[in-house]
Wavefront OBJ file of the C-alpha trace (Angstrom):
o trace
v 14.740 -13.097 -2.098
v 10.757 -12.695 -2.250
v 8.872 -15.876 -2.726
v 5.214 -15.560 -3.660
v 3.017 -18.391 -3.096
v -0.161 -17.059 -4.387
v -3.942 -18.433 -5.493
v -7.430 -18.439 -4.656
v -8.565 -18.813 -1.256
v -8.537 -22.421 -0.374
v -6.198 -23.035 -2.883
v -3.638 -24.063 -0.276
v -1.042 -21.520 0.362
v -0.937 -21.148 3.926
v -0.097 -24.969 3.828
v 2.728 -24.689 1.169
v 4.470 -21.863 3.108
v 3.924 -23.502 6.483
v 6.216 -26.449 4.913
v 8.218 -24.356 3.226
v 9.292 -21.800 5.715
v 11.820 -24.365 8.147
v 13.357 -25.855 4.662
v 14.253 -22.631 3.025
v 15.067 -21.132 7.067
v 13.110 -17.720 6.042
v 10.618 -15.482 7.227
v 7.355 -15.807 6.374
v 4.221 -13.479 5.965
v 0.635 -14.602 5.406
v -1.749 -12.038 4.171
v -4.494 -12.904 7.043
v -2.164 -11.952 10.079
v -0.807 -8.961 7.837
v -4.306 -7.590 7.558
v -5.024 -8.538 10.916
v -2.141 -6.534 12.542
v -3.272 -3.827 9.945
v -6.899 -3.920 11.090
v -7.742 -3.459 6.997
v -10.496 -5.677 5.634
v -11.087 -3.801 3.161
v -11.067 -6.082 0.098
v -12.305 -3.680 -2.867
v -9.778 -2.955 -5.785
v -8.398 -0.708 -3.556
v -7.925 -2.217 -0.435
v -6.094 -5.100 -2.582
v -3.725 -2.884 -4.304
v -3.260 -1.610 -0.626
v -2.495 -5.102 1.080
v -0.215 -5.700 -2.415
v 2.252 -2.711 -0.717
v 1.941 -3.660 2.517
v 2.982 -7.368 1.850
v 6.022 -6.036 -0.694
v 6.981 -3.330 2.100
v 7.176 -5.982 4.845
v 9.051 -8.401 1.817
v 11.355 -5.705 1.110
v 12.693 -4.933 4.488
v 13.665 -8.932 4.934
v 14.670 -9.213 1.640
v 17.403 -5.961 2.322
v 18.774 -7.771 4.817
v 19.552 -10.918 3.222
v 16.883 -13.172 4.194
v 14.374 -15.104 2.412
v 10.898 -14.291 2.755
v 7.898 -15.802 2.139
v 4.816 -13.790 1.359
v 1.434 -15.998 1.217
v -1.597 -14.369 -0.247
v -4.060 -14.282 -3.100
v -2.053 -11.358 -5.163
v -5.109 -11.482 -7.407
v -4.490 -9.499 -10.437
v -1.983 -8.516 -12.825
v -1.375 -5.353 -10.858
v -1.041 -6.486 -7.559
v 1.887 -8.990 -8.367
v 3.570 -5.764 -10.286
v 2.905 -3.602 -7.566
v 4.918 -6.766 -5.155
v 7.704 -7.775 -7.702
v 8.261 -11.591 -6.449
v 11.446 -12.897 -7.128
v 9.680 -16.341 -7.314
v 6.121 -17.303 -7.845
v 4.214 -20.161 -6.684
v 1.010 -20.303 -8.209
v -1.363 -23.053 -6.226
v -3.600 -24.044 -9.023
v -5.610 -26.401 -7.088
v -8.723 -25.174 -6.979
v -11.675 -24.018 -9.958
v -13.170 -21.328 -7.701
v -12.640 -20.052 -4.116
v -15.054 -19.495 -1.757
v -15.306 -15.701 -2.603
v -17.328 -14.548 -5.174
v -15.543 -11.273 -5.646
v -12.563 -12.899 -5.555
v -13.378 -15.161 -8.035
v -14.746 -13.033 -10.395
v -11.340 -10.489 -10.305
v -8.361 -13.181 -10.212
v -6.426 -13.126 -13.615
v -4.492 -16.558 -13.577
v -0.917 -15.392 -13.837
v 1.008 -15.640 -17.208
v 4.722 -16.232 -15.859
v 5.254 -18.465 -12.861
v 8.317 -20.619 -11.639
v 6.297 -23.225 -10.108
v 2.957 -24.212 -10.421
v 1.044 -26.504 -8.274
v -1.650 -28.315 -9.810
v -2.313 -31.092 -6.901
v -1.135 -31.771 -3.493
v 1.312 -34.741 -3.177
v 3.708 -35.108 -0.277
v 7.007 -33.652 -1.411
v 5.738 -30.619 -3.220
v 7.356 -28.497 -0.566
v 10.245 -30.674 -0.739
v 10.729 -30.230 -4.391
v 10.425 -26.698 -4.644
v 12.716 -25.912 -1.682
v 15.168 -28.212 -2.836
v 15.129 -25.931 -6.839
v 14.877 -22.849 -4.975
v 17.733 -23.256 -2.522
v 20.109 -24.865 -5.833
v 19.537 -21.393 -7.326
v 20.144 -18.952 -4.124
l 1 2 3 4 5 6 7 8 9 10 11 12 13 14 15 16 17 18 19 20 21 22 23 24 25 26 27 28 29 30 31 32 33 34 35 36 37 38 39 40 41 42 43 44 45 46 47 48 49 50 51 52 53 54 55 56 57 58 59 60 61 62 63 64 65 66 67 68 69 70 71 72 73 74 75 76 77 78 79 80 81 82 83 84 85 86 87 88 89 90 91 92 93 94 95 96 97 98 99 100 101 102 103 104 105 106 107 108 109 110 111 112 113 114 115 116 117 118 119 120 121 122 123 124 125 126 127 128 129 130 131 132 133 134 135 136
């Protein structure tokens, strides 16, 4: 199973997945040690759709052998969540704007998610882990 937790940066979705992670027992995957270990930077249209296969590639290959994964990243457009195919999304509505212009200017909110966060509390990642793991 491929969880998503997507939204802008500083939105809060290294947090989420850092809770999440020991409840649902999975792996997890955030987009800023991906691209480290990639050495890619590169944050044009491009370079998104790019880290968009490189976090479903990594998803897919702990997904094929039965484990939950968590993938945390900004999966900014339309596009980039096709080109990933989450079996769950997490949008982290938290924040109006990120601290990237660019960023800002090319997210498309998504139009289909299974749970969106709005504002922290302290058993969000209690919550969702508890739905998710009722449905596995």
């Amino acid at each position: 199973m491929k969880i998503l937790v997507m939204g802008l940066p500083g939105s809060g979705k290294t947090y989420l997945s850092e809770r999440l992670q020991p409840l649902l027992e999975s792996a997890w995957f955030n987009a800023d040690k991906v691209r480290s270990m990639a050495g890619d930077w590169d944050f044009s249209e491009e370079g998104r759709l790019r880290q968009s296969l490189r976090m479903k590639s990594i998803a897919d290959f702990e997904s094929s052998h039965n484990r939950i994964v968590i993938c945390d990243f900004v999966c900014p457009t339309k596009e980039t969540r096709k080109i990933f195919e989450a079996d769950i999304t997490i949008w982290l509505d938290t924040i109006d704007e990120g601290r990237f212009e660019d960023t800002n200017a090319l997210f498309e909110p998504p139009s289909k998610v299974d749970f969106l966060i709005k504002e922290w509390n302290d058993h969000n990642h209690i919550d969702i882990a508890k739905r998710i793991k009722e449905n596995v």
